[in-house]
C-alpha positions as CSV (number, residue, x, y, z in Angstrom):
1,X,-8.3,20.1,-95.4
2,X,-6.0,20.4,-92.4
3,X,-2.1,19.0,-92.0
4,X,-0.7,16.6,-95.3
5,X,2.0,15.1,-94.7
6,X,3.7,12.2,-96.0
7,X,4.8,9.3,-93.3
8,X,6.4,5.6,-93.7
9,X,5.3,2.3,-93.2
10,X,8.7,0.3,-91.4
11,X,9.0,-3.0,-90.4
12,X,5.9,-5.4,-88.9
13,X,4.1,-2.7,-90.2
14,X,4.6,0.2,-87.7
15,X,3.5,3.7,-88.7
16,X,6.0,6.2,-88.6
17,X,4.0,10.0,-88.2
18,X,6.2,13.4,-88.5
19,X,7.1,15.2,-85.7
20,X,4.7,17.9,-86.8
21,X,1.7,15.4,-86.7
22,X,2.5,14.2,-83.5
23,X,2.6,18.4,-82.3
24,X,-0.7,18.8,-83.6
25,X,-2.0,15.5,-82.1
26,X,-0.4,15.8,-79.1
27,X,1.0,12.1,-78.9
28,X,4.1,10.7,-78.3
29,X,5.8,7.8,-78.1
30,X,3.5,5.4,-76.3
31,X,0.3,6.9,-76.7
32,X,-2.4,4.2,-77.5
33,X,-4.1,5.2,-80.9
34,X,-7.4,4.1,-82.3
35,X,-7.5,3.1,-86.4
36,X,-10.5,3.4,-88.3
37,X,-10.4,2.0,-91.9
38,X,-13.3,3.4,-93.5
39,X,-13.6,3.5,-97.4
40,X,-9.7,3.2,-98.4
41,X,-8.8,5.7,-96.1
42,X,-6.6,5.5,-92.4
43,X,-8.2,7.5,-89.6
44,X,-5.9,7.9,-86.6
45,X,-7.0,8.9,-83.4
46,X,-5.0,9.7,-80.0
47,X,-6.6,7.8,-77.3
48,X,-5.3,9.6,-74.1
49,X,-5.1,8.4,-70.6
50,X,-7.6,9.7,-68.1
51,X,-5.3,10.5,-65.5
52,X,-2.9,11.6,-67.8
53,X,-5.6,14.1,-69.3
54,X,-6.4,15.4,-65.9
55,X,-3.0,16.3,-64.6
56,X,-2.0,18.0,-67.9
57,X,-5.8,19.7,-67.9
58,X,-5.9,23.7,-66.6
59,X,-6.9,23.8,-63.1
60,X,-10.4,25.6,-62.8
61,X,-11.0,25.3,-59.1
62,X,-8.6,24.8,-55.3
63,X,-8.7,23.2,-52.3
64,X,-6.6,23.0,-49.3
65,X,-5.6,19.7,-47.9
66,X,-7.6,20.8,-44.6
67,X,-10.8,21.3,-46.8
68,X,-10.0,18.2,-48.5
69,X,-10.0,16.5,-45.1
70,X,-12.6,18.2,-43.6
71,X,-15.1,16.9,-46.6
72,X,-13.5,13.3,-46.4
73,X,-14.4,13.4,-42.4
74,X,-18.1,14.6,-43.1
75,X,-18.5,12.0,-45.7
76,X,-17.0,8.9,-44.1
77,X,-19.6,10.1,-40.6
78,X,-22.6,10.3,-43.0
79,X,-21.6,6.4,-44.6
80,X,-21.4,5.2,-41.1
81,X,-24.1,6.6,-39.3
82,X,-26.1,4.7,-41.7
C-alpha cells in the first residue's frame, strides 16, 4: 500500500502533510498540487515546475558556450537566408 500517515486539516481548510510525505513527494512549501476526489477518497499529486524540473534533472549531455554559439550563428543564417 505505500506511506500511511495521518495529517490535519487547519484553518480555511489547508492540508497540513508530514514531513515524511513531503520527502517522498518531493514538495515543499509552495509547490502547486493537483486534488482528485474520486469515490470518498483525496488523491494528491505534486505538480512541478518545468524549469524547475529541468535544473534539478541529471545532466545527460554538454556543451560549451562556443558550441552553443556556433549552432545559434548557423541557425539565425539559415532563418535569414530564407
Amino acid at each position: 500500500m505505500g506511506l500511511v500517515l495521518k495529517g490535519r486539516i487547519g484553518k480555511k481548510g489547508a492540508l497540513y502533510l508530514p514531513k515524511r510525505v513531503m520527502r517522498e513527494l518531493g514538495v515543499r512549501e509552495g509547490t502547486r498540487v493537483l486534488l482528485i476526489v474520486r469515490r470518498g477518497e483525496l488523491v494528491v499529486k505534486p505538480v512541478f515546475d518545468p524549469f524547475e524540473l529541468a535544473l534539478k534533472a541529471p545532466k545527460f549531455a554538454g556543451t560549451t558556450v562556443e558550441e552553443f554559439e556556433r549552432e545559434s550563428e548557423e541557425m539565425q543564417r539559415e532563418l535569414l537566408e530564407d
